[in-house]
C-alpha positions in Angstrom: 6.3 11.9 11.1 3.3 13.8 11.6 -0.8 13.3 11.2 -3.6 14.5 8.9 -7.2 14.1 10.0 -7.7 10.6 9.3 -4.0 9.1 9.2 -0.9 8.6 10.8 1.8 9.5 7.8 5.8 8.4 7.9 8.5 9.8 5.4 11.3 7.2 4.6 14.4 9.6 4.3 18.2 8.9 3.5 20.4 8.1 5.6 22.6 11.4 5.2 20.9 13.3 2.5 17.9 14.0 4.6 16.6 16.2 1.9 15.9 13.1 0.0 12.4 11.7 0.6 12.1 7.6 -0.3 8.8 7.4 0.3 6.1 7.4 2.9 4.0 4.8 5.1 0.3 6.4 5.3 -2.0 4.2 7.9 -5.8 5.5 8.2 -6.5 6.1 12.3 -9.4 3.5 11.6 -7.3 0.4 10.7 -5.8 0.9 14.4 -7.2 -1.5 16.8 -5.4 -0.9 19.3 -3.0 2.7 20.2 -1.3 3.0 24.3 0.4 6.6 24.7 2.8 6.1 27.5 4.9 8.5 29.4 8.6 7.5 28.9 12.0 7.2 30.9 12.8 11.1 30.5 9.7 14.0 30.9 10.2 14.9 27.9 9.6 10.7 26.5 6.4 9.4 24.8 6.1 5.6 24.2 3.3 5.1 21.6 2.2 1.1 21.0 -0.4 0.4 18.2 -2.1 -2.9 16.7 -3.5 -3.4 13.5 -4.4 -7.2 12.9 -1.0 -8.8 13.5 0.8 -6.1 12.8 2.5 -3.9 15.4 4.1 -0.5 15.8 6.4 1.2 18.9 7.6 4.6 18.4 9.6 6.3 21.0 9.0 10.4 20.6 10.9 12.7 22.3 11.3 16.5 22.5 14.8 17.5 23.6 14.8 21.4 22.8 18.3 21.3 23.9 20.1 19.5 21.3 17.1 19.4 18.7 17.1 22.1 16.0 13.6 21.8 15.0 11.6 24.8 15.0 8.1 23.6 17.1 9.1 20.4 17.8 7.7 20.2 21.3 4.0 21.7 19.8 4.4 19.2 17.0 5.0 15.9 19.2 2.1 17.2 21.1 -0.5 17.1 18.2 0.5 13.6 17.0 0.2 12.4 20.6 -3.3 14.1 20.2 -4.5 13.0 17.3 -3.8 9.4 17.7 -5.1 10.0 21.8 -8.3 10.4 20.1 -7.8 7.1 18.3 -7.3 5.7 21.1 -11.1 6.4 22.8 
């Protein structure tokens, strides 16, 4: 998952071949009605809600440096929390 300037963008992966892209779900920040950013369970836990029309989306983010692998992961959950923030106002 991460953001561009104007949209929210989601690759569909494999189930164990990871490497293998299916697709991806691009949404434009402006076809959001509605985004909530939510601190979670866990410190390390963002709850992000968001409306568009009828449709709706929850996505739990979290940044566990201790059992992720992920180079950045922490600055990177930051920036989409950002980005869609900014949606948001």
């Amino acid at each position: 998952m991460g953001v561009t300037e104007k949209s929210l963008v989601i690759a569909v992966l494999e189930t164990f071949d990871i490497s293998h892209i299916y697709g991806k779900i691009c949404i434009p920040f402006n076809q959001f009605d509605e985004v909530k950013i939510k601190k979670g369970l866990v410190p390390s836990q963002r709850i992000i809600k968001m409306k568009s029309g009828k449709t709706k989306l929850k996505l739990s983010l979290v940044n566990n440096t201790i059992t992720a692998k992920v180079k950045d992961q922490k600055l990177g959950m930051q920036k989409i929390c950002e980005a869609l923030e900014k949606v948001a106002k």
